[in-house]
Phi, psi and omega in degrees: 000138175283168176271151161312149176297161136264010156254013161278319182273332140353277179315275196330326155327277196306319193278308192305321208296326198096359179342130145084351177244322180240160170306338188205158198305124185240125161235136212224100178329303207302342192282315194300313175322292202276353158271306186285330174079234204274331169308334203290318200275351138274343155304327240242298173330316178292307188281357162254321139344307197295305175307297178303299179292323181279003168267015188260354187301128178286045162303327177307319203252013166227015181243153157218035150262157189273316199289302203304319165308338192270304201317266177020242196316343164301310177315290177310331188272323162327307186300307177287341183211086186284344193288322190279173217262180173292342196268326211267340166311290168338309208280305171299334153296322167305298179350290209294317173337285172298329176300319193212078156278000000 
């Protein structure tokens, strides 16, 4: 089986989080099932690897504006993972935003 694109786990980022669809972070296997289909399940190892490195940002323990800790850690994951896309980043901030508010 091949690796995955990064604008497919891109996508899969976004679809898992609900970015654009719900008020607040909803993150959800079925969604990524229903766009990538039988992909999901190699798609999914990624988008949790990914999620698990931008929740490892201390921005929480050193910023205590909300907006600005979630920049932070965007920043910091955008260095390390250039592959990924501005939306599925996006997506993972709002996450974080909300994880450690």
């Amino acid at each position: 089986m091949t690796e995955p694109s990064a604008e497919s786990i891109s996508a899969a980022i976004v679809a898992w989080t609900g970015y654009g669809q719900s008020a607040w972070p909803q993150r959800d296997e079925s969604r990524v099932v229903a766009k990538f289909g039988n992909n999901a399940v190699v798609l999914m190892p990624h988008v949790m690897a990914l999620d698990e490195d931008f929740s490892s940002s201390t921005a929480r323990h050193t910023v205590s504006d909300l907006n600005a800790m979630a920049q932070q850690a965007a920043s910091e994951f955008r260095e390390r993972h250039p592959e990924v896309s501005s939306e599925a980043s996006a997506a993972l901030a709002w996450c974080y935003s909300f994880d450690f508010k």
